[in-house]
C-alpha positions in Angstrom: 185.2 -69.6 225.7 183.0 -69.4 228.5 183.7 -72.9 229.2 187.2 -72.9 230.4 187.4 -76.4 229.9 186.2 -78.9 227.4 187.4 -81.9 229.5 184.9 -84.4 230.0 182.5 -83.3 226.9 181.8 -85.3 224.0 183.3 -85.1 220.9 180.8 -83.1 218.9 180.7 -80.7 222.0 184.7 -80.5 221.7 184.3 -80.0 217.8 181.3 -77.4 218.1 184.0 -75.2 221.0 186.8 -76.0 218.5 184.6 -74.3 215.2 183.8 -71.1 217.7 187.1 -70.7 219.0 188.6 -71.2 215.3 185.7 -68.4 214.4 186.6 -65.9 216.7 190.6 -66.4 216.3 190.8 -66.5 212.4 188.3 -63.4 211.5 189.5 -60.0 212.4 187.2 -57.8 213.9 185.5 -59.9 216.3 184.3 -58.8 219.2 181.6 -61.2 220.8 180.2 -64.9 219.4 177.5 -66.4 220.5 175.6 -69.7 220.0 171.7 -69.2 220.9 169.2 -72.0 221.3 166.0 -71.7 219.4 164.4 -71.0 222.9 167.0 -68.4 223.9 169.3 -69.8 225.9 173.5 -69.2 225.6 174.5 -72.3 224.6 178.3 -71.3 223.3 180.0 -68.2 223.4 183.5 -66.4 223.1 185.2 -64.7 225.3 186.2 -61.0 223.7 189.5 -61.3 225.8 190.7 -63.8 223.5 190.7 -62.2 220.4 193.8 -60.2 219.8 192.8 -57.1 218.1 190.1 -56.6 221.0 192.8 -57.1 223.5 195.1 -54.4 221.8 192.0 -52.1 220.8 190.4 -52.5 224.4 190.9 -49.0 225.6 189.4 -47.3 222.6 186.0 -49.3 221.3 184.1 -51.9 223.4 184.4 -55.4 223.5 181.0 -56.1 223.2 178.0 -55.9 224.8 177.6 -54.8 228.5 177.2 -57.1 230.6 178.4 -60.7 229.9 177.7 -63.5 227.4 174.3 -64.2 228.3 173.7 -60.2 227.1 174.5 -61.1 223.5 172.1 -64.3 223.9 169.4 -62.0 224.8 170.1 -59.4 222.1 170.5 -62.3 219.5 167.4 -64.3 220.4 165.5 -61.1 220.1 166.6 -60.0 216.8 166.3 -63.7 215.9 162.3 -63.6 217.3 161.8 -60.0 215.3 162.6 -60.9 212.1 161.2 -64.7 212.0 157.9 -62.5 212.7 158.7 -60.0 209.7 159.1 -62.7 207.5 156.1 -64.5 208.1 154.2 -60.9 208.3 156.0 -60.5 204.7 156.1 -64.0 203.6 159.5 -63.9 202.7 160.5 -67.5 204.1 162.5 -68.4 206.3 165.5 -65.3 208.0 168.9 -66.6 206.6 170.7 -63.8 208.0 170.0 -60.5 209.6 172.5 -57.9 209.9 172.7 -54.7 212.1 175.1 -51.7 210.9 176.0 -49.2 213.9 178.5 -46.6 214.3 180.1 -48.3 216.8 180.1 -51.7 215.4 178.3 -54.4 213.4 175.6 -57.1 214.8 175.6 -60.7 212.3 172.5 -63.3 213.1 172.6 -66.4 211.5 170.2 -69.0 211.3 171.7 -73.0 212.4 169.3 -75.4 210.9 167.4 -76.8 213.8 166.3 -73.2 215.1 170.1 -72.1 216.8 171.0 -68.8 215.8 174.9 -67.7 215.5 174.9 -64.1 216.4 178.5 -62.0 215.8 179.2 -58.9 217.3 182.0 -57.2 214.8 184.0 -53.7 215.5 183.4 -50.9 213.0 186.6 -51.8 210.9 185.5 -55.6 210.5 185.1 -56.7 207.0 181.1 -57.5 206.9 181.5 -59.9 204.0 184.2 -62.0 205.6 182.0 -62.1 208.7 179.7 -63.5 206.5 181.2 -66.0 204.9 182.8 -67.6 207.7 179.2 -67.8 210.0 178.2 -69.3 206.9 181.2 -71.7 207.1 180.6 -72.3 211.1 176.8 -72.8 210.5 177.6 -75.5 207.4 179.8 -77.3 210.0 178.1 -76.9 213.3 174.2 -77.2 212.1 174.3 -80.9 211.6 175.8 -81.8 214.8 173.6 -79.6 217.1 171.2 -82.0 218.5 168.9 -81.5 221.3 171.5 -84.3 222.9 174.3 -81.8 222.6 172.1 -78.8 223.1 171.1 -80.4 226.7 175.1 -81.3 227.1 176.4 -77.5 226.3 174.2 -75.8 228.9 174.6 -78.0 231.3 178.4 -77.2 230.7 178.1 -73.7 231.0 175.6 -74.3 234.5 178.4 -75.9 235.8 181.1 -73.4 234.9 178.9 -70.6 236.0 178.4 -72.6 239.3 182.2 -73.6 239.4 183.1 -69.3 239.0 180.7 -68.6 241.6 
């Protein structure tokens, strides 16, 4: 996690780093997790360096996108943005999912109900339907606990971590 600590955060914050870090330890293939705000701001993510097979694998495919966490955010909330737009342009409803094959790897964005997006970054062996299903079992668990209260309580976390790393 990019919080290295949960200590002194509320329960549902502890449950919500708990769900990600369960996530990114029980799926194979996963590279980068990230929780996005509906305003684009990281409010969650996972640090590639805890996953096993990324550690192992680290020499010959990436461990996700360059940069740092807030990298993914960006990507995420702008895949997010796009395809809210196609859908309304299409009136298609609302954007469940969105998913990006590459050669190098696979991009997940799921939708959290109050406007949060869940985006995965997966390497190119990762099984895209178990990806799936288990953002859809994160998202089931984690959309009825993020409120604006714990929204406001997770990035003032990771402020303070970022601040505490400086």
């Amino acid at each position: 996690m990019t919080a290295t600590s949960t200590f002194g955060l509320s329960s549902e914050a502890r449950n919500l780093h708990w769900l990600l870090t369960n996530l990114v330890e029980e799926v194979p293939g996963l590279l980068s997790v990230a929780v996005v705000s509906s305003d684009g701001l990281l409010l969650l993510s996972s640090d590639p360096g805890r996953n096993a097979e990324a550690r192992t694998a680290e020499s010959t495919r990436p461990t996700g996108p360059k940069g740092s966490a807030a990298d993914l955010a960006t990507i995420v909330s702008g895949i997010g943005s796009l395809t809210i737009g196609a859908a309304r342009l299409m009136d298609g409803g609302g954007v469940k999912q969105t998913m990006v094959a590459m050669d190098e790897g696979s991009l997940f964005v799921m939708a959290i109900s109050d406007g949060s997006l869940l985006g995965v970054h997966g390497s190119p062996d990762c099984d895209m339907s178990v990806v799936a299903y288990h953002m859809a079992l994160f998202v089931g668990r984690a959309g009825h606990v993020l409120t604006p209260e714990l929204r406001i309580e997770l990035r003032k976390s990771l402020e303070a971590d970022a601040l505490g790393s400086a």
